[in-house]
C-alpha positions in Angstrom: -1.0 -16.0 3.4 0.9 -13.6 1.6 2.6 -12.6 -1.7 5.2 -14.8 -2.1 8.7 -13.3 -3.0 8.4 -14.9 -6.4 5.4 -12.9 -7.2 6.5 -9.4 -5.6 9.9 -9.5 -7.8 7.4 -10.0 -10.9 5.1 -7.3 -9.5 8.3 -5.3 -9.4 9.3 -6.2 -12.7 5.8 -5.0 -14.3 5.6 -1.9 -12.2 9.4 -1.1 -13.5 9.8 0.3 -10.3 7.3 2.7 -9.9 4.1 3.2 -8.0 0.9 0.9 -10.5 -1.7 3.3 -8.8 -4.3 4.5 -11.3 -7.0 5.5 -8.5 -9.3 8.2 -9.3 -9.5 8.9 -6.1 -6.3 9.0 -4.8 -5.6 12.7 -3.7 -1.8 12.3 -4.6 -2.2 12.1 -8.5 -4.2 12.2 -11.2 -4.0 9.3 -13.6 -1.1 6.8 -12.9 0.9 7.7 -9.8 4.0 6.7 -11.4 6.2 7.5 -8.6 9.8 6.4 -8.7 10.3 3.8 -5.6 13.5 2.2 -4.1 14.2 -1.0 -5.0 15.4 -2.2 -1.9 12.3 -0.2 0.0 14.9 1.7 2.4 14.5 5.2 1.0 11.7 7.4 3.3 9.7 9.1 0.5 9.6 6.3 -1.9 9.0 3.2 -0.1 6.3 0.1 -1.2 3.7 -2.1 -0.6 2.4 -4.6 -2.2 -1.2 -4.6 -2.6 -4.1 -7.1 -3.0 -6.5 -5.4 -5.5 -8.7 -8.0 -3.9 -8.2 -8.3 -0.2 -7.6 -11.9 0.8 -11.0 -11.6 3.2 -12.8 -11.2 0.0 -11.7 -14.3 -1.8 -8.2 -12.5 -3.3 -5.2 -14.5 -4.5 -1.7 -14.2 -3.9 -1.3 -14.7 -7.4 0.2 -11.8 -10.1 -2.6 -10.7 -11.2 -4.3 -9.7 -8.1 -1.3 -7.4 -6.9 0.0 -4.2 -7.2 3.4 -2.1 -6.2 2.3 0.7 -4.8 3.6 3.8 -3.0 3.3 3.5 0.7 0.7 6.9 0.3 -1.5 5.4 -2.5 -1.7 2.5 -1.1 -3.1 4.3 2.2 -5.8 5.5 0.1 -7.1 1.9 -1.2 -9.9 1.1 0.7 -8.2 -2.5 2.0 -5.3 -0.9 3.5 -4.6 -2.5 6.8 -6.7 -5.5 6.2 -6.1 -8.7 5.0 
């Protein structure tokens, strides 16, 4: 499965349309990434993902509360990337 579009627009919503990263170790920021991200996820340089903070193959929902919008270079960084 995957986020449903219901969820995503609420993701969208919360993130006010900007990047939810707060990894420590993410080399692209320190603190909150913050980014500013097109809302129709066209624009090279500030394209998303959204992200299972738990991946799905370890028991993650689809639900809210387990995703984040996330610049398509933070979310590189998570250690799920590319997995479901």
């Amino acid at each position: 499965m995957s986020f449903s579009p219901e969820v995503i627009n609420a993701a969208w919503k919360r993130a006010g349309g900007r990047c939810e990263c707060i990894l420590a170790t993410c080399p692209s920021h320190g603190g909150r990434c913050n980014k500013a991200l097109d809302p129709q996820n066209r624009t090279e340089g500030m394209k998303w993902h959204a992200h299972h903070v738990v991946s799905q193959s370890a028991g993650g929902s689809d639900g809210l509360q387990n995703c984040l919008i996330l610049c398509v270079p933070c979310h590189e960084h998570t250690k799920s990337y590319g997995r479901s």
